[in-house]
mmCIF entry with sequence, helices, sheets and N, C-alpha, C, O atoms, coordinates in Angstrom:
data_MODEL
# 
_entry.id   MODEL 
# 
_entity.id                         1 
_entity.type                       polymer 
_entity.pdbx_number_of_molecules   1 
# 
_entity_poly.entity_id                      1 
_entity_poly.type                           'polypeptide(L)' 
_entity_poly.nstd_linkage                   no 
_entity_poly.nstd_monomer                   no 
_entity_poly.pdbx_seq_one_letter_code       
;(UNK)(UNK)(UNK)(UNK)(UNK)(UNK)(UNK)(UNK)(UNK)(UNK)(UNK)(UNK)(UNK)(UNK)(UNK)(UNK)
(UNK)(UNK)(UNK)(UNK)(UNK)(UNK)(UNK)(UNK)(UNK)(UNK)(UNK)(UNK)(UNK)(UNK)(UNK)(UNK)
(UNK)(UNK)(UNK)(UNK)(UNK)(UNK)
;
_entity_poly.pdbx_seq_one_letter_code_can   XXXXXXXXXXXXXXXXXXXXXXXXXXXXXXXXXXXXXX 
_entity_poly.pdbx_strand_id                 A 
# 
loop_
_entity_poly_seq.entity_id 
_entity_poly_seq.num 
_entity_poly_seq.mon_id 
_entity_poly_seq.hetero 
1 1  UNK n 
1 2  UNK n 
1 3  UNK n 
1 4  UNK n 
1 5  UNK n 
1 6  UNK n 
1 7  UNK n 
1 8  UNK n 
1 9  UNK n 
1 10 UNK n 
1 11 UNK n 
1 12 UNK n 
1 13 UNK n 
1 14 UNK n 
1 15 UNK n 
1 16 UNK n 
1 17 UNK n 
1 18 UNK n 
1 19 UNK n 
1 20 UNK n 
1 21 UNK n 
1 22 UNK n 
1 23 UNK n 
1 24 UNK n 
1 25 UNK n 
1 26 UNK n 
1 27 UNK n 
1 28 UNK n 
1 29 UNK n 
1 30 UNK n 
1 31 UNK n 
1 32 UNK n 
1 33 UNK n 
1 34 UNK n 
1 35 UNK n 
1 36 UNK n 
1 37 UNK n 
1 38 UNK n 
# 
_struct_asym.id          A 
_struct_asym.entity_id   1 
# 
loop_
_struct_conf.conf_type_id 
_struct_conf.id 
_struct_conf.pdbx_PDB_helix_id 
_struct_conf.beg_label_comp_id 
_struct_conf.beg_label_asym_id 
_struct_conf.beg_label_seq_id 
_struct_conf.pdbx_beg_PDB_ins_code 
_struct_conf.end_label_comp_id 
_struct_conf.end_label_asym_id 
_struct_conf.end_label_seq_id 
_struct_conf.pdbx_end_PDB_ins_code 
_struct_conf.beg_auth_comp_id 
_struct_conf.beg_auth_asym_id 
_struct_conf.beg_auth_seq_id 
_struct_conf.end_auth_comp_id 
_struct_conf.end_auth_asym_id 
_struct_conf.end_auth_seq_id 
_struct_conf.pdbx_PDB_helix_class 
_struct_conf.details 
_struct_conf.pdbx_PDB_helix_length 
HELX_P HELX_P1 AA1 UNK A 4  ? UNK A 19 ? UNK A 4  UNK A 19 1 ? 16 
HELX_P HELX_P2 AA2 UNK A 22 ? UNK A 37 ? UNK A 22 UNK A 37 1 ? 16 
# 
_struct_conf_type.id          HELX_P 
_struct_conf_type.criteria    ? 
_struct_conf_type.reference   ? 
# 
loop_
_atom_site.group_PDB 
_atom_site.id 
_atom_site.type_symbol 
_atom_site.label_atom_id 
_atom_site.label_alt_id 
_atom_site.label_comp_id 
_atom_site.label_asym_id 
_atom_site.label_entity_id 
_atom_site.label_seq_id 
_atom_site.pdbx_PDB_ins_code 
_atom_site.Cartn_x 
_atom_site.Cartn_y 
_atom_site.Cartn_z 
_atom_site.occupancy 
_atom_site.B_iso_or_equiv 
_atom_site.pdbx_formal_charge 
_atom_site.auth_seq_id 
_atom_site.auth_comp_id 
_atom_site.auth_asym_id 
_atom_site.auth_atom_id 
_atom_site.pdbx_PDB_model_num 
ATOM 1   N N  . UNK A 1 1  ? -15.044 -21.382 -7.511 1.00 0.00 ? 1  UNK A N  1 
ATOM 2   C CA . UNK A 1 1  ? -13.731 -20.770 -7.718 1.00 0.00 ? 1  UNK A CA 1 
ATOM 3   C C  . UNK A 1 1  ? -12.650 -21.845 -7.763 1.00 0.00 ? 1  UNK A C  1 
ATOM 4   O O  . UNK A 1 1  ? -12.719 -22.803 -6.994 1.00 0.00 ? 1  UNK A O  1 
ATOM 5   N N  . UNK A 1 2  ? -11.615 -21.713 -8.673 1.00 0.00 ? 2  UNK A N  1 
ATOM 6   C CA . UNK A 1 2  ? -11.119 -22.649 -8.721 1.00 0.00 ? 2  UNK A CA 1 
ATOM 7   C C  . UNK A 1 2  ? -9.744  -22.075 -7.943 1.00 0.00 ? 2  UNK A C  1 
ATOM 8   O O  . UNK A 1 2  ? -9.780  -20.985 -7.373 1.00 0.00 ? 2  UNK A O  1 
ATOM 9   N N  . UNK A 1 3  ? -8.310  -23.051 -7.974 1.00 0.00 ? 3  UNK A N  1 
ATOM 10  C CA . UNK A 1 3  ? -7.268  -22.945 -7.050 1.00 0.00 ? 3  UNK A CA 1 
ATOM 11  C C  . UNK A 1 3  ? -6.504  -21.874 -7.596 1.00 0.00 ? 3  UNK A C  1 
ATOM 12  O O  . UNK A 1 3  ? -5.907  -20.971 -7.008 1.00 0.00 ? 3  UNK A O  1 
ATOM 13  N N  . UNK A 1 4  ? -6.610  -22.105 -8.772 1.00 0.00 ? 4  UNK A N  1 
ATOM 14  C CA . UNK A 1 4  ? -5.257  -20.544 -9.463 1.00 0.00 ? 4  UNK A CA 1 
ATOM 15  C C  . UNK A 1 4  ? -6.347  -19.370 -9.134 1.00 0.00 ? 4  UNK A C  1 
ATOM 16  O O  . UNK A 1 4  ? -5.686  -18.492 -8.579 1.00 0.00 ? 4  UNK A O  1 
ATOM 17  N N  . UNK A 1 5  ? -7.334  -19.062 -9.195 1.00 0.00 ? 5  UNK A N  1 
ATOM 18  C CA . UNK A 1 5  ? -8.317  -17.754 -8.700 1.00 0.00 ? 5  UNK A CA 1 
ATOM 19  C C  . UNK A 1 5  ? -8.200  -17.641 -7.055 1.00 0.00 ? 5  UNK A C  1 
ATOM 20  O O  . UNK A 1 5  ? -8.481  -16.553 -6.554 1.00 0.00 ? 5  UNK A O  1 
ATOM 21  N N  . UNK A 1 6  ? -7.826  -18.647 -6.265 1.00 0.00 ? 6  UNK A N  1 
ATOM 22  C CA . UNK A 1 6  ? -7.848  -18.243 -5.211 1.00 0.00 ? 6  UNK A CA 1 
ATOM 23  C C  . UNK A 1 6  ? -6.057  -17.444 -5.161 1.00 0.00 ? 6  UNK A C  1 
ATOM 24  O O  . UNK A 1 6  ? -5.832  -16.468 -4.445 1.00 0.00 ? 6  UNK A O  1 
ATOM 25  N N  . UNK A 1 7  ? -5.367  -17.856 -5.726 1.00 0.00 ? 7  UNK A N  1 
ATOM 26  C CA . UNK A 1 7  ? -4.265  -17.332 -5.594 1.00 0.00 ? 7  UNK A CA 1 
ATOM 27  C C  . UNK A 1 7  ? -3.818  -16.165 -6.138 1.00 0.00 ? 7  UNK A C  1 
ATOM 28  O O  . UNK A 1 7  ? -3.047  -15.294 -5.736 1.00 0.00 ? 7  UNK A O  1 
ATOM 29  N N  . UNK A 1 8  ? -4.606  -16.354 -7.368 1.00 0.00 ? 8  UNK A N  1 
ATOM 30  C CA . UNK A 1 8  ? -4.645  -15.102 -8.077 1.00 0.00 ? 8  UNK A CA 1 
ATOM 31  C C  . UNK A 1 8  ? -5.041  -13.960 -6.960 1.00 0.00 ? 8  UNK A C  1 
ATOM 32  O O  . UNK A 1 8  ? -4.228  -13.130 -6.553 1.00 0.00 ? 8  UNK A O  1 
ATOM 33  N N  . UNK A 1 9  ? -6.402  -14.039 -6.526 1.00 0.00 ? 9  UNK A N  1 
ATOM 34  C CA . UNK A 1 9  ? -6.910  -13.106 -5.377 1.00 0.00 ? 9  UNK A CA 1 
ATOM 35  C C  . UNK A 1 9  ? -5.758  -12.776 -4.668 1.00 0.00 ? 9  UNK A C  1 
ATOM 36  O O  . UNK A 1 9  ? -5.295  -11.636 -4.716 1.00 0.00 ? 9  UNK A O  1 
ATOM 37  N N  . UNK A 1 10 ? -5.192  -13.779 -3.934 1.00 0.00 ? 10 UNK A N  1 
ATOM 38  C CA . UNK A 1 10 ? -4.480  -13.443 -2.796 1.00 0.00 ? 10 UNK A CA 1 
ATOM 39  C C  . UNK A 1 10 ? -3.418  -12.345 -3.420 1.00 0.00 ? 10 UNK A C  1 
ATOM 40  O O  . UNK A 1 10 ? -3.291  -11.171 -3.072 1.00 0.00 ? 10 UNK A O  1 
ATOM 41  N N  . UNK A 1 11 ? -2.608  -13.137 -4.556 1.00 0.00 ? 11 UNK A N  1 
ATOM 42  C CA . UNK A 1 11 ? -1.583  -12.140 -4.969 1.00 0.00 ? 11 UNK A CA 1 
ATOM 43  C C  . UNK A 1 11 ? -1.770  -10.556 -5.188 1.00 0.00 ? 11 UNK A C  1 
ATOM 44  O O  . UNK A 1 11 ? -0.944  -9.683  -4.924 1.00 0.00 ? 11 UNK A O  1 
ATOM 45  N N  . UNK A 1 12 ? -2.947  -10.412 -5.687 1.00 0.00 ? 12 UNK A N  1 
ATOM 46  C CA . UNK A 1 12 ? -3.523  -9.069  -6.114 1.00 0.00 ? 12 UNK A CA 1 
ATOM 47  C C  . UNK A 1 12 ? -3.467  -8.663  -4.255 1.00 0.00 ? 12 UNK A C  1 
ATOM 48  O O  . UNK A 1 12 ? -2.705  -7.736  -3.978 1.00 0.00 ? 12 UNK A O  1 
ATOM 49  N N  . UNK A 1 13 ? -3.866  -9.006  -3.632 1.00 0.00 ? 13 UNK A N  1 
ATOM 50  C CA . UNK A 1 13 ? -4.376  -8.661  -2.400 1.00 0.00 ? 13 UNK A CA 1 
ATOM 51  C C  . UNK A 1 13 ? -3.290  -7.959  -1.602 1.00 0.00 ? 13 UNK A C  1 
ATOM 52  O O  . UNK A 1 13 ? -3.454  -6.878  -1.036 1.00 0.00 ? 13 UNK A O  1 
ATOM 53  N N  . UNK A 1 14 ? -1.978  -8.788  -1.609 1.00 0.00 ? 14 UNK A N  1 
ATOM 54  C CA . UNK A 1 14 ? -0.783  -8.289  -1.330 1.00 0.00 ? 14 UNK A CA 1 
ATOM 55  C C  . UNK A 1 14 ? -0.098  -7.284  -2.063 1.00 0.00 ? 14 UNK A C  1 
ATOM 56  O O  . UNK A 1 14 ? 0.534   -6.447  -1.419 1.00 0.00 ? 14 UNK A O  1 
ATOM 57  N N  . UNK A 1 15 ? -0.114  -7.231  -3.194 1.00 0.00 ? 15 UNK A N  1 
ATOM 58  C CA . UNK A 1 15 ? 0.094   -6.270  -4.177 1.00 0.00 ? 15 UNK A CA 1 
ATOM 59  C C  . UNK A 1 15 ? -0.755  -5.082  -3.421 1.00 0.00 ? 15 UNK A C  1 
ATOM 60  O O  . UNK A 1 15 ? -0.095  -4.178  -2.908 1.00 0.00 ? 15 UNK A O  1 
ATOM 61  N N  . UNK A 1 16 ? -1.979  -5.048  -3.340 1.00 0.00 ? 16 UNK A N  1 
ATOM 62  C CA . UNK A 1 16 ? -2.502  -3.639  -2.681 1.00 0.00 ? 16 UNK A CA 1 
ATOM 63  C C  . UNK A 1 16 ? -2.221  -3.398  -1.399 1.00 0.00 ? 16 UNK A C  1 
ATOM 64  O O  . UNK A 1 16 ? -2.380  -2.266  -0.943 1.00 0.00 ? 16 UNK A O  1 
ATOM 65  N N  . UNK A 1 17 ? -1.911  -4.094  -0.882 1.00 0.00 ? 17 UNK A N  1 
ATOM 66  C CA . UNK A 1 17 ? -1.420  -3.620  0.231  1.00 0.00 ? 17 UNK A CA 1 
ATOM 67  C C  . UNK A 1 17 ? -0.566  -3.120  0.911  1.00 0.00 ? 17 UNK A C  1 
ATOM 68  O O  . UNK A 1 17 ? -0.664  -2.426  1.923  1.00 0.00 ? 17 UNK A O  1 
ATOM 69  N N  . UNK A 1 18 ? 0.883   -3.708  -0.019 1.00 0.00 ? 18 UNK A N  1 
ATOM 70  C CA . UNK A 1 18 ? 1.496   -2.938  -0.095 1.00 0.00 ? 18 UNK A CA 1 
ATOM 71  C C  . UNK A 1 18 ? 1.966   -1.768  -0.611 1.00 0.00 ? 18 UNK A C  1 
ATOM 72  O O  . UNK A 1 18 ? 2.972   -1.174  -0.223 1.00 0.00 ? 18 UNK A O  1 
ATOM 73  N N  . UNK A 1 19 ? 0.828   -1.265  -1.969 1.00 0.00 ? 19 UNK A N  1 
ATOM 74  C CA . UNK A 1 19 ? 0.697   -0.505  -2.377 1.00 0.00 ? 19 UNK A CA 1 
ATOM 75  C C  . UNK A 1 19 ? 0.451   0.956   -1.035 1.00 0.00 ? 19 UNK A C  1 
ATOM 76  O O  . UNK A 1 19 ? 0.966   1.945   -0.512 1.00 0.00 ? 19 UNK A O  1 
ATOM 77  N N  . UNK A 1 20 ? -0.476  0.266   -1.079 1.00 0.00 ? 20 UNK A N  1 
ATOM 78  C CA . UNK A 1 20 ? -1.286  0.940   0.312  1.00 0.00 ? 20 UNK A CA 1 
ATOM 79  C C  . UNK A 1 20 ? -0.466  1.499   1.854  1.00 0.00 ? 20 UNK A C  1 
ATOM 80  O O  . UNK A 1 20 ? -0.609  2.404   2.677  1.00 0.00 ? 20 UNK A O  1 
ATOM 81  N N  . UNK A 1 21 ? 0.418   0.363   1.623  1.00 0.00 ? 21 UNK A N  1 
ATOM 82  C CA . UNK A 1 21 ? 1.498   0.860   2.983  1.00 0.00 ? 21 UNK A CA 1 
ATOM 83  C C  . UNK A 1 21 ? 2.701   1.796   2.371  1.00 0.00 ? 21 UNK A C  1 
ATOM 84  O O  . UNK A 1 21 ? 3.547   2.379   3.049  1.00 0.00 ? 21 UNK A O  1 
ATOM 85  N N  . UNK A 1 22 ? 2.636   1.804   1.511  1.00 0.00 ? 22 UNK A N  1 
ATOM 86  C CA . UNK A 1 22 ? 3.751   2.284   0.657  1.00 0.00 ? 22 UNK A CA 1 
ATOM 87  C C  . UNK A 1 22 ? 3.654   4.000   0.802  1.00 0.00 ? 22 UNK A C  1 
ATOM 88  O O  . UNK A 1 22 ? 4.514   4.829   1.100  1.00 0.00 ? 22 UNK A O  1 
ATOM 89  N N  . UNK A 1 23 ? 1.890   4.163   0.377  1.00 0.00 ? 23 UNK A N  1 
ATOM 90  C CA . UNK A 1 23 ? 1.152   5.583   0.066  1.00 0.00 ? 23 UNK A CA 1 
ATOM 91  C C  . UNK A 1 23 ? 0.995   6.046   1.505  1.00 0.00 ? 23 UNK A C  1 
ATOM 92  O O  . UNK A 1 23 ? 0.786   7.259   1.529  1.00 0.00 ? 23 UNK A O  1 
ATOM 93  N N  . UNK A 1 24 ? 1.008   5.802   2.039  1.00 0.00 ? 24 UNK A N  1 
ATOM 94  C CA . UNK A 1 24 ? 0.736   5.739   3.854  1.00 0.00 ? 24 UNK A CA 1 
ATOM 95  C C  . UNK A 1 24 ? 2.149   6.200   4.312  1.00 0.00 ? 24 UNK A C  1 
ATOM 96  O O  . UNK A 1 24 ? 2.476   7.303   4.750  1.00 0.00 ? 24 UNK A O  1 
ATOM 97  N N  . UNK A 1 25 ? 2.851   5.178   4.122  1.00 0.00 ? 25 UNK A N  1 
ATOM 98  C CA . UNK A 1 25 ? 4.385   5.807   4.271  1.00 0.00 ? 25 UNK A CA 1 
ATOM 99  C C  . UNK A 1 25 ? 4.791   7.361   3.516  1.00 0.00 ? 25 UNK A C  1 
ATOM 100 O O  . UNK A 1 25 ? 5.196   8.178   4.343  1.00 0.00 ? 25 UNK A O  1 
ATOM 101 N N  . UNK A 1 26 ? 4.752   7.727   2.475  1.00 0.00 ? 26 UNK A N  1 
ATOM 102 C CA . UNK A 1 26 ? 5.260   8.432   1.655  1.00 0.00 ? 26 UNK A CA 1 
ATOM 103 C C  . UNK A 1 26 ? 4.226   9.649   2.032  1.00 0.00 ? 26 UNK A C  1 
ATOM 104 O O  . UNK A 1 26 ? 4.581   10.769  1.666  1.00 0.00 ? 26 UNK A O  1 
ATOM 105 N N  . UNK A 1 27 ? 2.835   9.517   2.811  1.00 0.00 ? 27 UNK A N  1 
ATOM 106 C CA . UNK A 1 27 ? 1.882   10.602  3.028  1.00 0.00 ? 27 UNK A CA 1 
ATOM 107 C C  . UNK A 1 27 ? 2.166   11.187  4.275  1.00 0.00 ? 27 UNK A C  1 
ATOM 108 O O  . UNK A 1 27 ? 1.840   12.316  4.641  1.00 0.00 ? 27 UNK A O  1 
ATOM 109 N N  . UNK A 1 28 ? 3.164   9.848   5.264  1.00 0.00 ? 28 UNK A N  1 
ATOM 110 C CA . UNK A 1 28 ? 3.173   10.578  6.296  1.00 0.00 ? 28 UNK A CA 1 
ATOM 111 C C  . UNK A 1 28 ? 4.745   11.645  6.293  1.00 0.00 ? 28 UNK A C  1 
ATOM 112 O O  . UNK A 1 28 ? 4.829   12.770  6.786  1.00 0.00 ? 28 UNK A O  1 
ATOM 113 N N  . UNK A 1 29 ? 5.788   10.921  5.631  1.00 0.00 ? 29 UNK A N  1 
ATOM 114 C CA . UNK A 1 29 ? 6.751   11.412  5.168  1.00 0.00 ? 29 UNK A CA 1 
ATOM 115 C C  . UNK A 1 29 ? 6.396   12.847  4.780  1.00 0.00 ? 29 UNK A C  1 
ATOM 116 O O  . UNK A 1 29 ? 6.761   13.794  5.476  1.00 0.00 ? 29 UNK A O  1 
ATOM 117 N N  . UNK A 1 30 ? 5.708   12.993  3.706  1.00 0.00 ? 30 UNK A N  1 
ATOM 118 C CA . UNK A 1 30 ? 5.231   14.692  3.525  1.00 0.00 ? 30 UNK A CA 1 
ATOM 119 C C  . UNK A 1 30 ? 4.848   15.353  4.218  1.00 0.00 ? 30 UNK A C  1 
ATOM 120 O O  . UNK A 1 30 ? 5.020   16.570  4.137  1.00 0.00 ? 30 UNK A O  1 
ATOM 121 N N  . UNK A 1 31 ? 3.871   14.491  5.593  1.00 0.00 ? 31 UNK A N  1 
ATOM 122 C CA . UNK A 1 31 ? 3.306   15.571  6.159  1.00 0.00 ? 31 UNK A CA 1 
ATOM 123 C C  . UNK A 1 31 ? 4.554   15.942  7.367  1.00 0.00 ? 31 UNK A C  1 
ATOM 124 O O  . UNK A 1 31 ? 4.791   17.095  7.729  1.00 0.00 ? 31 UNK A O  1 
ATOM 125 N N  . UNK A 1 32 ? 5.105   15.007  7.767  1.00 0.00 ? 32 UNK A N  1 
ATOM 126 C CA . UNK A 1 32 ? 6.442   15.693  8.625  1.00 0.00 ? 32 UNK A CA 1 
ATOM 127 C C  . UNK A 1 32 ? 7.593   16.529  7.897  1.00 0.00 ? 32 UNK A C  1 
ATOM 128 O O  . UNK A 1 32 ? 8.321   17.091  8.715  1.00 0.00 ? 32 UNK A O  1 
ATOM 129 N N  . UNK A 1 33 ? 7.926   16.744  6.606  1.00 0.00 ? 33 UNK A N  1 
ATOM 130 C CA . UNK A 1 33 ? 8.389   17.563  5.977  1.00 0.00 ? 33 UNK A CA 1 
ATOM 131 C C  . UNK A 1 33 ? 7.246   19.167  6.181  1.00 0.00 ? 33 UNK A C  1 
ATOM 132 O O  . UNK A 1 33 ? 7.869   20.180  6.500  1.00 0.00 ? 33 UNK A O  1 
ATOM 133 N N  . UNK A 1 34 ? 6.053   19.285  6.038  1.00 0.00 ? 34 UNK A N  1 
ATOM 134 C CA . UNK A 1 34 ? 5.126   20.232  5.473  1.00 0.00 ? 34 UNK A CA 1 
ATOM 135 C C  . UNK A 1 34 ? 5.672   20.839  6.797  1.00 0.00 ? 34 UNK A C  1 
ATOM 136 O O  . UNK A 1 34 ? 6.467   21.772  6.910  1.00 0.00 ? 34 UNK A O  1 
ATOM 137 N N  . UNK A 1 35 ? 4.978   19.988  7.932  1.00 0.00 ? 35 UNK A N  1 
ATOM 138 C CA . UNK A 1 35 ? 5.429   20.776  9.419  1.00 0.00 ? 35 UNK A CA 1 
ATOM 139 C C  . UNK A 1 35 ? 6.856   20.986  9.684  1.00 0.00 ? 35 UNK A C  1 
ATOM 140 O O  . UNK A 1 35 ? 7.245   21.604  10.676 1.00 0.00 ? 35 UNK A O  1 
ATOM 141 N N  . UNK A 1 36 ? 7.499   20.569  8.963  1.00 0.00 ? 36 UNK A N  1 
ATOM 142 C CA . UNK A 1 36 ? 9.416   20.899  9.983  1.00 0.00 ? 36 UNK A CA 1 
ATOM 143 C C  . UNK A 1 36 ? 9.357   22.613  8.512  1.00 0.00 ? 36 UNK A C  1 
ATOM 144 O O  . UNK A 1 36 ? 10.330  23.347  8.684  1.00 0.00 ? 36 UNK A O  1 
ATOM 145 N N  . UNK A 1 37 ? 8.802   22.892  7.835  1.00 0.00 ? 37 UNK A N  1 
ATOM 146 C CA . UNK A 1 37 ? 9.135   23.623  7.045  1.00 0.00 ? 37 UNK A CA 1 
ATOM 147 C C  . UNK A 1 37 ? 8.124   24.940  7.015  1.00 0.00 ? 37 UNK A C  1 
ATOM 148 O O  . UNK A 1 37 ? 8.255   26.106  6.641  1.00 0.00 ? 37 UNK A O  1 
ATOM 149 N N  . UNK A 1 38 ? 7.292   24.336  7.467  1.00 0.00 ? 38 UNK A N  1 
ATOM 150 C CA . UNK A 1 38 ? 5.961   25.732  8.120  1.00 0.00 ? 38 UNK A CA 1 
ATOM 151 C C  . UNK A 1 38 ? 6.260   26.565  8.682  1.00 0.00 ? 38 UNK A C  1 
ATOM 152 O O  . UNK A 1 38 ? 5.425   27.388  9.059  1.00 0.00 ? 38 UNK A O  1 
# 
């Protein structure tokens, strides 16, 4: 593997993750809306 593929990786890596915290955020957001409205 060369040095731009390791970075490449990493970048992608952060990219999902914050993807990931993002969907996490916004899932829990709904679910405290679902319950204040039940």
């Amino acid at each position: 593997m060369e040095m731009s593929d390791v970075y490449l990786v990493n970048y992608l890596y952060i990219i999902y993750n914050k993807k990931r915290k993002l969907n996490l955020f916004f899932i829990s957001c709904k679910d405290i809306l679902d319950k204040k409205y039940s």
